[in-house]
MOPAC internal coordinates of N, CA, C and O (Angstrom, degrees):
PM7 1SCF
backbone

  N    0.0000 0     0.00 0     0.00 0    0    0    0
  C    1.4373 1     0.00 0     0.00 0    1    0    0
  C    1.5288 1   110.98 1     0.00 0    2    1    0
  O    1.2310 1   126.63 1   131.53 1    3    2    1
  N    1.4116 1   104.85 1   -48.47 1    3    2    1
  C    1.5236 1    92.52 1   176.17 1    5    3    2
  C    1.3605 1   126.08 1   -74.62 1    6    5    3
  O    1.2310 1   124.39 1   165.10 1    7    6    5
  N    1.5073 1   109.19 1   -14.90 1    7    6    5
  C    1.6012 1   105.95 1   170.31 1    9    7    6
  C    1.3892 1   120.25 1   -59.41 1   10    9    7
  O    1.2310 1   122.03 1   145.41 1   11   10    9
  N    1.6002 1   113.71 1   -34.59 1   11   10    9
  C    1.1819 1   112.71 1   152.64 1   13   11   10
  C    1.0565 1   158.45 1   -11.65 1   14   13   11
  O    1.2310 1   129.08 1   103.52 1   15   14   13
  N    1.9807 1   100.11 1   -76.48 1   15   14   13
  C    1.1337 1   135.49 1   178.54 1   17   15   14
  C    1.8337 1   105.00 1   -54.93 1   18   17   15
  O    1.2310 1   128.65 1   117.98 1   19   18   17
  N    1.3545 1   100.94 1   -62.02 1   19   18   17
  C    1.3546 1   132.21 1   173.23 1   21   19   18
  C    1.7298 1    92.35 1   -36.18 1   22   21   19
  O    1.2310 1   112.42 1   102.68 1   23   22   21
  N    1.6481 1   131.91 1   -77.32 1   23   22   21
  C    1.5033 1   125.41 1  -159.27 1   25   23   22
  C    1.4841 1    96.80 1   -65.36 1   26   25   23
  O    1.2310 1   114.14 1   120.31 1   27   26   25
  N    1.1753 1   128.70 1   -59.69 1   27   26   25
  C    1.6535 1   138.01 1   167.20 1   29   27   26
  C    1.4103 1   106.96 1   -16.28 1   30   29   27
  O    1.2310 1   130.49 1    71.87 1   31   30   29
  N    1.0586 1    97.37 1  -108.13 1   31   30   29
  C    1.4931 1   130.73 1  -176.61 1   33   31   30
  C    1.4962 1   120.96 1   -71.28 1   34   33   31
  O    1.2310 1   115.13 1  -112.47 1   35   34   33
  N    1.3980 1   126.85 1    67.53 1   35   34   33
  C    1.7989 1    98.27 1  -153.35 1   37   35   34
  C    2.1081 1    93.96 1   -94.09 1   38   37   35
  O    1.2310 1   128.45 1   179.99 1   39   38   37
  N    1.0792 1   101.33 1    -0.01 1   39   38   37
  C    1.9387 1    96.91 1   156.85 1   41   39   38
  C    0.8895 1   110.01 1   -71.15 1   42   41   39
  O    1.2310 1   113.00 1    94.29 1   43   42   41
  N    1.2280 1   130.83 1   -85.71 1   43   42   41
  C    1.6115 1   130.57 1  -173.10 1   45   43   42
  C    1.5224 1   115.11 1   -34.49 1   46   45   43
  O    1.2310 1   124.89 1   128.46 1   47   46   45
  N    1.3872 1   108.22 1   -51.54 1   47   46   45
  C    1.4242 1    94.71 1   171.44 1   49   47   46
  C    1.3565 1   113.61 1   -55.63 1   50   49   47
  O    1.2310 1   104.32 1   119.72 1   51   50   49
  N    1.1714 1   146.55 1   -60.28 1   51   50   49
  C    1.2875 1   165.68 1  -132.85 1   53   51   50
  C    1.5070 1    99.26 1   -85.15 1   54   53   51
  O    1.2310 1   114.25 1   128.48 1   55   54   53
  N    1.4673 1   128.49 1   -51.52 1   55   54   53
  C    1.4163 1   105.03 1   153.80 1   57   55   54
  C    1.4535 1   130.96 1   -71.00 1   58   57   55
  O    1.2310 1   121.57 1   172.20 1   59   58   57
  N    1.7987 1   114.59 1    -7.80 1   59   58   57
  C    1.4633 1    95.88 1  -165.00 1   61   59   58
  C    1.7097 1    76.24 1   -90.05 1   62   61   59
  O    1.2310 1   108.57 1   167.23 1   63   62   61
  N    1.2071 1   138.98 1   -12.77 1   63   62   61
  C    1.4730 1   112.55 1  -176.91 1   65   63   62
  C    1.5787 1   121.88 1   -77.03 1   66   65   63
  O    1.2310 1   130.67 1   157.34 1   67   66   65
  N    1.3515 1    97.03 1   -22.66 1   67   66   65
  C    1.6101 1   103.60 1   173.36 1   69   67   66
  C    1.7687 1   113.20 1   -76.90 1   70   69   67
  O    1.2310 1   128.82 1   155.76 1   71   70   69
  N    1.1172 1   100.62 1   -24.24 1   71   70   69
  C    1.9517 1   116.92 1   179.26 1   73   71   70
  C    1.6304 1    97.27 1   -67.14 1   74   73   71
  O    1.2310 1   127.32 1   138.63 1   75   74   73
  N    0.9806 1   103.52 1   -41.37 1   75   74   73
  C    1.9663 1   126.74 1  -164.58 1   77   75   74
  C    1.7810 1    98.32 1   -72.94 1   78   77   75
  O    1.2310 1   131.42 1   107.43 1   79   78   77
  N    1.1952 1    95.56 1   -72.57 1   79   78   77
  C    1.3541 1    94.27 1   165.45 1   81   79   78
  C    1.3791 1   146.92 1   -55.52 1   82   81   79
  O    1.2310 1   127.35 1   147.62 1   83   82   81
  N    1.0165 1   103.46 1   -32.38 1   83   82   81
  C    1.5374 1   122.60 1   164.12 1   85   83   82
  C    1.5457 1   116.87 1   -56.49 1   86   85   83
  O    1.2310 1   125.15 1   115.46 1   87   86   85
  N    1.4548 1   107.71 1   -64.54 1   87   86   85
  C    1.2977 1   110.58 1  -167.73 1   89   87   86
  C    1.1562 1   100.69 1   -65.46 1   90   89   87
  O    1.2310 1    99.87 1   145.34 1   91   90   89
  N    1.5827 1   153.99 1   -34.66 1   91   90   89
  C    1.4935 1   159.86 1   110.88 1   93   91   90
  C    1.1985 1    94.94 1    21.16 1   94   93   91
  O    1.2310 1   122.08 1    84.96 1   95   94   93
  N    1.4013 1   113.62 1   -95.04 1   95   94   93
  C    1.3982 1    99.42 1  -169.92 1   97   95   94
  C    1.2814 1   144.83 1   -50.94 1   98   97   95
  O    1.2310 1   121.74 1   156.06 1   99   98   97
  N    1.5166 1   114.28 1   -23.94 1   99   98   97
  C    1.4963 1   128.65 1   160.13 1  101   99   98
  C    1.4497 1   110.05 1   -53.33 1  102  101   99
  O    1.2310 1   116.17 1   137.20 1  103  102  101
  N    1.4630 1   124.87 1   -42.80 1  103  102  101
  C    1.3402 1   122.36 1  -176.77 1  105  103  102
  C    1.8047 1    86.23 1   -58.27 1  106  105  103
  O    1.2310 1   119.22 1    93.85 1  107  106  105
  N    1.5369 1   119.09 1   -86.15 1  107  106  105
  C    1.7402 1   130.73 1  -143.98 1  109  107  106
  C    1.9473 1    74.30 1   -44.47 1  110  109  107
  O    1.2310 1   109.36 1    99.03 1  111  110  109
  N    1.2947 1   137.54 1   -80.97 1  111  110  109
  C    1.7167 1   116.61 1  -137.13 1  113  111  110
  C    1.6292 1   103.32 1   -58.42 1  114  113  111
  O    1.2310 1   120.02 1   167.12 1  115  114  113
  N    1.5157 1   117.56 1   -12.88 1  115  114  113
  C    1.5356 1   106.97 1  -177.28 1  117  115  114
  C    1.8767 1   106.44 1   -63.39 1  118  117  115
  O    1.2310 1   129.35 1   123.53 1  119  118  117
  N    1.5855 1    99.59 1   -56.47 1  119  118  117
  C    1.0936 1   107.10 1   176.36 1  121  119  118
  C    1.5286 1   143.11 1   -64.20 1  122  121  119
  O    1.2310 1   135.64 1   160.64 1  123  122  121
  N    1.5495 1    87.33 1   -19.36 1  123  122  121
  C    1.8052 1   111.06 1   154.14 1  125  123  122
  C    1.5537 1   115.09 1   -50.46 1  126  125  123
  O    1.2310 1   125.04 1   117.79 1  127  126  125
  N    1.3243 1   107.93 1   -62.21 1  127  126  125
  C    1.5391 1   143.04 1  -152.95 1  129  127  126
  C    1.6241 1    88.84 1   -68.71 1  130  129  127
  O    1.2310 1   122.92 1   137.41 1  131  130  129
  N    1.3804 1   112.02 1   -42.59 1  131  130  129
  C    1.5869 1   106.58 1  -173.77 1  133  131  130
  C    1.6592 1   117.43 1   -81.52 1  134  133  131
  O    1.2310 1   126.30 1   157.70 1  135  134  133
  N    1.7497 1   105.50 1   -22.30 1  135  134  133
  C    1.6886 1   102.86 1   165.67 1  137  135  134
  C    0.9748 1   102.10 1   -83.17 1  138  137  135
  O    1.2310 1    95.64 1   166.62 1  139  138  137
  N    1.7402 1   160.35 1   -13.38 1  139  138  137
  C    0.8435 1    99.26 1   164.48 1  141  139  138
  C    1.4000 1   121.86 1  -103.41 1  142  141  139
  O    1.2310 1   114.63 1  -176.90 1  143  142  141
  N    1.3317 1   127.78 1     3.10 1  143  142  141
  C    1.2650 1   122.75 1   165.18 1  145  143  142
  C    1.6635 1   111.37 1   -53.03 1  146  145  143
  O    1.2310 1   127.23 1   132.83 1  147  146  145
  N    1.0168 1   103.70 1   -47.17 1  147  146  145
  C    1.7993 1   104.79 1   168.61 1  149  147  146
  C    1.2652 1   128.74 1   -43.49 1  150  149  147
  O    1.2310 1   129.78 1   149.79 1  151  150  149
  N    1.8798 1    98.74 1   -30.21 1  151  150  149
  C    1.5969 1    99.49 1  -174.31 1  153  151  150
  C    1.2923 1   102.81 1    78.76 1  154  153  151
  O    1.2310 1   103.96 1  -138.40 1  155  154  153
  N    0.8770 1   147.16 1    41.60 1  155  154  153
  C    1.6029 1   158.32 1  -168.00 1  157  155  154
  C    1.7587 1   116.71 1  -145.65 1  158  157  155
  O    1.2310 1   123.97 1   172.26 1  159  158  157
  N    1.3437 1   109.98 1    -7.74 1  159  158  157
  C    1.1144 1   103.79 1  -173.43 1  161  159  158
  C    2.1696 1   100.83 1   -80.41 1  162  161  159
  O    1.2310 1   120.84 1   -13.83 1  163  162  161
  N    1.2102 1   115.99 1   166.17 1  163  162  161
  C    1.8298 1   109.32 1  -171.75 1  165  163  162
  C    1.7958 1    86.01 1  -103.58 1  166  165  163
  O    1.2310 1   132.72 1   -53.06 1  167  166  165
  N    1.4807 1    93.02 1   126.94 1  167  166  165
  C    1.3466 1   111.47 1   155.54 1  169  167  166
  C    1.6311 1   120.63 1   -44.79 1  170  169  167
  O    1.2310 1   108.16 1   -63.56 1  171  170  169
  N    1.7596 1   139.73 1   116.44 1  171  170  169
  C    1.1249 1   161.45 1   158.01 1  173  171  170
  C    1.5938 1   128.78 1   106.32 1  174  173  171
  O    1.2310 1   138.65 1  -174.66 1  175  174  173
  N    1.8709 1    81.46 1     5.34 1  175  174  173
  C    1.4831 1    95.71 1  -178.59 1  177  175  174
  C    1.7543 1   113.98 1   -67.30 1  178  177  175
  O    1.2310 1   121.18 1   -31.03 1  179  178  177
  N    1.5620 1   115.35 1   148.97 1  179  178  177
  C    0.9965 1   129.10 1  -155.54 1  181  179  178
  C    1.9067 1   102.74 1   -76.48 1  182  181  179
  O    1.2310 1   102.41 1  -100.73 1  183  182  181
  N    1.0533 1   149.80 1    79.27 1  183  182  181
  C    1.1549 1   129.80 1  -150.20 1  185  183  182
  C    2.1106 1   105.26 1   -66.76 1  186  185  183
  O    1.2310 1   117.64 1   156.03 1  187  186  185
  N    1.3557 1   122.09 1   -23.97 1  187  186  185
  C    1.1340 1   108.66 1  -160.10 1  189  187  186
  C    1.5625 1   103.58 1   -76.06 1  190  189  187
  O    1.2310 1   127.90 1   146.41 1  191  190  189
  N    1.5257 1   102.39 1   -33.59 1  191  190  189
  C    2.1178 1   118.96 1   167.05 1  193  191  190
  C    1.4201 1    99.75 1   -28.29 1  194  193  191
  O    1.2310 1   126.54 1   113.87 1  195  194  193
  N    1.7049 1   105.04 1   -66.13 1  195  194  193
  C    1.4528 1   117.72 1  -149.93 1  197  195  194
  C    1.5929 1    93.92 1   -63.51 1  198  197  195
  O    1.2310 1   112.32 1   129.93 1  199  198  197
  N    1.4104 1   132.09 1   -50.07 1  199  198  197
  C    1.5841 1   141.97 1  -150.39 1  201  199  198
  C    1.8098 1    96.80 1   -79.90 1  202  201  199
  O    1.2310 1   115.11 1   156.77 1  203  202  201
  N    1.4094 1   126.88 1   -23.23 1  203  202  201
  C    1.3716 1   130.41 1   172.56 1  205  203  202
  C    1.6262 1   112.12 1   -81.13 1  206  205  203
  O    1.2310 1   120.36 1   147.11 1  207  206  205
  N    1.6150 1   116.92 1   -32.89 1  207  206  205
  C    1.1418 1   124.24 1   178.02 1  209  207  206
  C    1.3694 1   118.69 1   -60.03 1  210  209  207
  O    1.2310 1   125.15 1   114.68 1  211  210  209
  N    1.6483 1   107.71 1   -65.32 1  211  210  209
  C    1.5121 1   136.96 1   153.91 1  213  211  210
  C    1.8206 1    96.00 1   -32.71 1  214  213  211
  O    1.2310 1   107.94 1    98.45 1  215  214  213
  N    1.0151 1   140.12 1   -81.55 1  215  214  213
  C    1.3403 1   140.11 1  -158.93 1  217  215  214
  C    1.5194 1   111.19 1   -50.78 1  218  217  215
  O    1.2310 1   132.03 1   121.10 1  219  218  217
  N    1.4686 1    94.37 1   -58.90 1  219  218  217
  C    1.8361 1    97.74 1  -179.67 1  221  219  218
  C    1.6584 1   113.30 1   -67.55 1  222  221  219
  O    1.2310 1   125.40 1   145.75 1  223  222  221
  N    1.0075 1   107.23 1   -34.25 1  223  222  221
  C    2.0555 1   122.75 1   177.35 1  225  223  222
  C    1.7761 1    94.80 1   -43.41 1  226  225  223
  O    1.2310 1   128.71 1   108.39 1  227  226  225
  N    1.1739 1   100.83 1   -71.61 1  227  226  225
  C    1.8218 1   116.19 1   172.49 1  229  227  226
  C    1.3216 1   116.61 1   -37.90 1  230  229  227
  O    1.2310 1   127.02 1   111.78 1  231  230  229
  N    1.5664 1   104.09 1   -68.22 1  231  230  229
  C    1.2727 1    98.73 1  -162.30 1  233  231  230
  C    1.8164 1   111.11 1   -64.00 1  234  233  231
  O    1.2310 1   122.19 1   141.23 1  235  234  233
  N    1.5708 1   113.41 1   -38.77 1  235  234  233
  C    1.3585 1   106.79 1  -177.90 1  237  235  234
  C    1.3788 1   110.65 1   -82.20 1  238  237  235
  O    1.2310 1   109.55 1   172.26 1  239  238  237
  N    1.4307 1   137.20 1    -7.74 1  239  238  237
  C    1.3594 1   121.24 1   146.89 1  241  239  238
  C    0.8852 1   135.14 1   -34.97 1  242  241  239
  O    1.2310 1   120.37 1   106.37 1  243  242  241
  N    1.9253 1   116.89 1   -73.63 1  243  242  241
  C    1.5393 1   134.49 1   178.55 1  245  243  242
  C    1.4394 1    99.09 1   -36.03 1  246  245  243
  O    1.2310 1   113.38 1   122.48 1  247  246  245
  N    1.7892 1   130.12 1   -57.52 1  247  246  245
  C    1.1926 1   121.14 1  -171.50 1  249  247  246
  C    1.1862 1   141.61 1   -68.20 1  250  249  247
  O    1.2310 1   128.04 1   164.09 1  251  250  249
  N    1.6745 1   102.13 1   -15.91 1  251  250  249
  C    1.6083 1   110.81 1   166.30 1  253  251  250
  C    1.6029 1   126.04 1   -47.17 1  254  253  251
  O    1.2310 1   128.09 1   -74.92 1  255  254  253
  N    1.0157 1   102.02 1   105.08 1  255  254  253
  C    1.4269 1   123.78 1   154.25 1  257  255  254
  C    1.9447 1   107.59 1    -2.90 1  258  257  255
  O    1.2310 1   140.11 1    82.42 1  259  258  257
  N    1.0556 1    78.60 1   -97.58 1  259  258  257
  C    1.9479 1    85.66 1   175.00 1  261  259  258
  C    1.3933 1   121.97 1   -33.34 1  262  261  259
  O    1.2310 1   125.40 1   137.93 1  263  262  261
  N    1.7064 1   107.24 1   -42.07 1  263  262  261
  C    1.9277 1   104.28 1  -169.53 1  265  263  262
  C    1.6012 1    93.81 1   -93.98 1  266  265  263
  O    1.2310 1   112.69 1  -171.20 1  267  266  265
  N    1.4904 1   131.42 1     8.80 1  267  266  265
  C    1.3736 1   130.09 1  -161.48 1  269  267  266
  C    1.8679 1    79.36 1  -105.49 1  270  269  267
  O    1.2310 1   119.05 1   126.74 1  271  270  269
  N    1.3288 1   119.42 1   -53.26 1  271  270  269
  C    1.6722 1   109.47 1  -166.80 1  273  271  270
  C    1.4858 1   105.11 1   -92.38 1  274  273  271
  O    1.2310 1   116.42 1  -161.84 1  275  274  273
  N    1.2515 1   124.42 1    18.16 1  275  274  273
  C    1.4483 1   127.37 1  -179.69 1  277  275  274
  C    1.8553 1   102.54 1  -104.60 1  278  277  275
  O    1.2310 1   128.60 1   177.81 1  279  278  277
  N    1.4020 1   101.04 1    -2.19 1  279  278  277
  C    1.4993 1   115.99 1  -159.88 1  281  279  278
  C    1.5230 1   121.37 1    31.97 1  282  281  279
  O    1.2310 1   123.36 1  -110.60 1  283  282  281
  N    1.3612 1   111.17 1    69.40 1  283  282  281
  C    1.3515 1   108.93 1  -168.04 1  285  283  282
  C    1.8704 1   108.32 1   -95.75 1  286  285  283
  O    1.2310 1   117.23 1  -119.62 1  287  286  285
  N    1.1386 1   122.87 1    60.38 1  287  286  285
  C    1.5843 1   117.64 1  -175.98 1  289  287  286
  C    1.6930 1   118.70 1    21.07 1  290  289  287
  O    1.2310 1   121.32 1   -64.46 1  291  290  289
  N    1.2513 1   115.08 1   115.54 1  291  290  289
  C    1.6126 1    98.45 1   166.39 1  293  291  290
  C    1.1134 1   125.81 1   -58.88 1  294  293  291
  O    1.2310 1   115.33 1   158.44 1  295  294  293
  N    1.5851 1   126.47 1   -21.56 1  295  294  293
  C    1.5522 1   115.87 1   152.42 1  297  295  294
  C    1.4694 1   141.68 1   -63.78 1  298  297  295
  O    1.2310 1   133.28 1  -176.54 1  299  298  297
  N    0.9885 1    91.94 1     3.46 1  299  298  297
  C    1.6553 1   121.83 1   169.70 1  301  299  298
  C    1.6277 1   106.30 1   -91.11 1  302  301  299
  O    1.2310 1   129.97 1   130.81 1  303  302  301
  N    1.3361 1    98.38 1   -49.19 1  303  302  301
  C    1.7542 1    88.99 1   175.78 1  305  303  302
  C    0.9143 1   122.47 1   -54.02 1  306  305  303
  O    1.2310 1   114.73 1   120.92 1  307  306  305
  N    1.8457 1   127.60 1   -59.08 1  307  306  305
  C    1.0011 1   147.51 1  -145.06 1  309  307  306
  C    1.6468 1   103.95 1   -93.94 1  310  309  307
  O    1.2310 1   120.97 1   172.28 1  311  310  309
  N    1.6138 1   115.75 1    -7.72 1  311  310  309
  C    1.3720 1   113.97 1   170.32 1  313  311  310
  C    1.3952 1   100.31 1   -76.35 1  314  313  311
  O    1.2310 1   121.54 1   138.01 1  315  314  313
  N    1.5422 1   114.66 1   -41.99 1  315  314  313
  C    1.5395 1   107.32 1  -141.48 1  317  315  314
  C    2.0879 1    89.46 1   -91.77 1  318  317  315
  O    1.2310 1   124.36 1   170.13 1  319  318  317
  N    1.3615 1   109.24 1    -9.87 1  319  318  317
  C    1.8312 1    85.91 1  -176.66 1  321  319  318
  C    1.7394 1    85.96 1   -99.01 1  322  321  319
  O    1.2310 1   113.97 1   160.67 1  323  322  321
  N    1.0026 1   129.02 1   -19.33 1  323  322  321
  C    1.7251 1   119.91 1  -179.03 1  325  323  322
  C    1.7778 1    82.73 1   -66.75 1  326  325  323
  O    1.2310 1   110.14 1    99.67 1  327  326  325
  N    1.8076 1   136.13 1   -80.33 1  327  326  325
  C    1.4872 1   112.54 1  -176.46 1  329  327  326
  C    1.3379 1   135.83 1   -33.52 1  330  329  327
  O    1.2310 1   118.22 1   144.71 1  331  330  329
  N    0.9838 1   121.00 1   -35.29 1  331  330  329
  C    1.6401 1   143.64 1   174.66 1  333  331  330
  C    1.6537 1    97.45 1   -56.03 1  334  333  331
  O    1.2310 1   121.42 1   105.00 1  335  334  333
  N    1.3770 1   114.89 1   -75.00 1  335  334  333
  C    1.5864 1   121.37 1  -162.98 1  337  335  334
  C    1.4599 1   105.19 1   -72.83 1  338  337  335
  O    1.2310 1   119.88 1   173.75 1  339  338  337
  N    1.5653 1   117.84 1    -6.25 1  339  338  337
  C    1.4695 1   100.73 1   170.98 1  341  339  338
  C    1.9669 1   110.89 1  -111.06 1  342  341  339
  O    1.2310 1   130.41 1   171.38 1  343  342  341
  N    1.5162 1    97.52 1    -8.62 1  343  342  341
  C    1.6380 1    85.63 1  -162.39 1  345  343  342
  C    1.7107 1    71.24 1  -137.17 1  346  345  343
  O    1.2310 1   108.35 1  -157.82 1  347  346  345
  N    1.1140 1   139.38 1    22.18 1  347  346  345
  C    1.5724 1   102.12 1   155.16 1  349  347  346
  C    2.4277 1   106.30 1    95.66 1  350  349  347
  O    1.2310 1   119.66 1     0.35 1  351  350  349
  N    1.5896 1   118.25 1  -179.65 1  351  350  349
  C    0.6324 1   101.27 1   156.12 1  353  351  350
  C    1.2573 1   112.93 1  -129.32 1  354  353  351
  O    1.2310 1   120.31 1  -179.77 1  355  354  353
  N    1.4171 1   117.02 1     0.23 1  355  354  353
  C    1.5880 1   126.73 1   172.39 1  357  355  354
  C    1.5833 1   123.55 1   -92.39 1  358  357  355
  O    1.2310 1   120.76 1   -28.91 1  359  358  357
  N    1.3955 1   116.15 1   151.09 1  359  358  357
  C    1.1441 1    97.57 1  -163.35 1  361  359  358
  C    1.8929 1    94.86 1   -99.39 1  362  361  359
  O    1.2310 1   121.53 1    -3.91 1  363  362  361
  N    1.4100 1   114.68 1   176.09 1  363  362  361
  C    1.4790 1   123.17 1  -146.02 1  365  363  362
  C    1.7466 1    90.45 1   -97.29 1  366  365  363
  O    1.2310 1   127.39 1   -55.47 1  367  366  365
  N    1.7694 1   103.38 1   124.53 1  367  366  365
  C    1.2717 1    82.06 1  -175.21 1  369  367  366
  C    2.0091 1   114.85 1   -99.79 1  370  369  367
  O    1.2310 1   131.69 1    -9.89 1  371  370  369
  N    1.3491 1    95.04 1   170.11 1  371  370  369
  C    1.4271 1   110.63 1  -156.39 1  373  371  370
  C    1.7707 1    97.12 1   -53.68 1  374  373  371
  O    1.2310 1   127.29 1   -32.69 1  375  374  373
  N    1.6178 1   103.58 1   147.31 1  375  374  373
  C    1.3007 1    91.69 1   177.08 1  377  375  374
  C    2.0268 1    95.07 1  -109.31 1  378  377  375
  O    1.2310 1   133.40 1   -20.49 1  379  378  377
  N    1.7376 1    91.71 1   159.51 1  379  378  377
  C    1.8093 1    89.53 1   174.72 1  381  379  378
  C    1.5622 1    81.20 1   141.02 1  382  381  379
  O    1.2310 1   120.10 1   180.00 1  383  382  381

């Protein structure tokens, strides 16, 4: 559909991708903003790597086919790869 929109329309696309993107990025610096207040963020990591990873992770989620007819909310997406990229997907095992 959006390839569509995109051959069609390539304005409309072109702001809704910057709208798309944008609001994206407000999510990744919130969740930035909170490692490092945590002190959790890893010393020498590249932040613009991480903010392209985070961006493209999103954007080709929402569009998948499968999580698009499974109706899974894009705020659902964007919770669960913002949890993922800050805490991992395994849980921490017990020390002793």
């Amino acid at each position: 559909m959006f390839d569509e929109i995109h051959r069609l329309y390539p304005e409309v696309y072109e702001g809704f991708r910057v709208a798309r993107e944008t609001a994206i990025d407000i999510v990744f610096q919130q969740a930035l903003a909170a490692a490092k207040r945590d002190g959790s963020l890893r010393k020498g990591l590249n932040q613009e790597v991480v903010r392209a990873i985070f961006l493209s992770g999103v954007v080709r989620l929402i569009e998948t086919p499968s999580l698009i007819s499974s109706n899974i909310a894009p705020e659902e997406i964007v919770a669960t790869v913002t949890m993922v990229f800050r805490h991992g997907i395994l849980k921490d095992k017990p020390t002793g």
